[in-house]
C-alpha positions as CSV (number, residue, x, y, z in Angstrom):
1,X,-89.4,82.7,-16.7
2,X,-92.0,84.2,-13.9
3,X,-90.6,85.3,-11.0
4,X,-91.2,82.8,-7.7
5,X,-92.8,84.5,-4.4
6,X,-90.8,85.5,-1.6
7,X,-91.6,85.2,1.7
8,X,-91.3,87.6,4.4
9,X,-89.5,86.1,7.5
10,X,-90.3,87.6,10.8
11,X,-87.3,87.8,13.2
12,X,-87.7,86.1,16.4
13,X,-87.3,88.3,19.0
14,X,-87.6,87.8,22.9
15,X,-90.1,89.1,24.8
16,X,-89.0,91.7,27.0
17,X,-91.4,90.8,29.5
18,X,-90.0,87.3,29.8
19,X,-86.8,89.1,30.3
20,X,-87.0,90.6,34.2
21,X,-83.8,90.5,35.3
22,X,-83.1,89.0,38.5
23,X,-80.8,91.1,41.1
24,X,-78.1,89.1,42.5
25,X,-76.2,90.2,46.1
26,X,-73.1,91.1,45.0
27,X,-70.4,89.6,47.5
28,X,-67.4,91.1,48.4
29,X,-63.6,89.9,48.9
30,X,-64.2,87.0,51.8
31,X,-62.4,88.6,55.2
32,X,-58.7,87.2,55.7
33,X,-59.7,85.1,58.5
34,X,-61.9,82.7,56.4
35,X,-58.8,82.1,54.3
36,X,-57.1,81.8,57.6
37,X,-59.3,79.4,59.3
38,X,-59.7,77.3,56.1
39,X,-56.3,76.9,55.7
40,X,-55.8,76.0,59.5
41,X,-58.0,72.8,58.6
42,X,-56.8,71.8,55.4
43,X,-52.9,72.1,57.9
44,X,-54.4,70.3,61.0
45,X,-56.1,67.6,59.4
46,X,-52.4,67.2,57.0
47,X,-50.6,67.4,60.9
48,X,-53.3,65.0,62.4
49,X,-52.6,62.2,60.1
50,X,-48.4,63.6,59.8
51,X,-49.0,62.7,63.7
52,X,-50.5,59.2,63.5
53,X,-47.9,57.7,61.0
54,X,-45.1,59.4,63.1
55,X,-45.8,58.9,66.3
56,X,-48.3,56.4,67.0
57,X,-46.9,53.7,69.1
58,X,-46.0,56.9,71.9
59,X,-49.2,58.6,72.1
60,X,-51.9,56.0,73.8
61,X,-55.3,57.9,72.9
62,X,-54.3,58.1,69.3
63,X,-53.3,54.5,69.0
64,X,-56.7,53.5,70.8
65,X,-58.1,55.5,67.8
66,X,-56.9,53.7,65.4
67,X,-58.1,54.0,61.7
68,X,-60.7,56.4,63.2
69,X,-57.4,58.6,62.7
70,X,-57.8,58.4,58.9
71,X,-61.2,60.0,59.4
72,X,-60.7,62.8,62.0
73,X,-57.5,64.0,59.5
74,X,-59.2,63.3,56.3
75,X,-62.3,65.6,57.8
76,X,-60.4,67.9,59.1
77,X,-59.1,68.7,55.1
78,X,-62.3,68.1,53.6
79,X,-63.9,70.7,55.7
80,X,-61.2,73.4,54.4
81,X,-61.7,72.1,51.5
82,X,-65.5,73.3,51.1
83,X,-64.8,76.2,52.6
84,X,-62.6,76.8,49.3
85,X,-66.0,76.9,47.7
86,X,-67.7,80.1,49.6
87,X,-63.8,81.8,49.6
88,X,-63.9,85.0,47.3
């Protein structure tokens, strides 16, 4: 029975000059105050609204506020919140 042909494969390979790497700035630790300050947002804007529901009726300006309190305390968190996202 004859033999059938093989076939020679070439192996794709990459080529290296589509390959330049790209230098990234490596970023160090983030300083303990960013941790600080993000934290002292995420805690404000939990003690802003903590505030509202607590003591409402006593403090005038805050009652004047009203559901405009939801926003400044939910902000206040949101902002630490994205600074989680920079914090290394």
């Amino acid at each position: 029975m004859p033999k059938s042909k093989v076939r020679k494969k070439t192996d794709y390979t990459i080529n290296p000059s589509s390959r330049t790497p790209v230098r990234v700035k490596s970023a160090g630790p983030s300083p303990i105050w960013y941790v600080g300050i993000m934290l002292g947002f995420m805690l404000a804007g939990l003690a802003w609204l903590l505030v509202y529901y607590l003591a409402n009726e006593h403090i005038g300006w805050m009652s004047d506020l009203g559901a405009w309190n939801f926003l400044i305390g939910f902000g206040l968190m949101v902002v630490g919140l994205i600074m989680t996202m920079r914090w290394r």
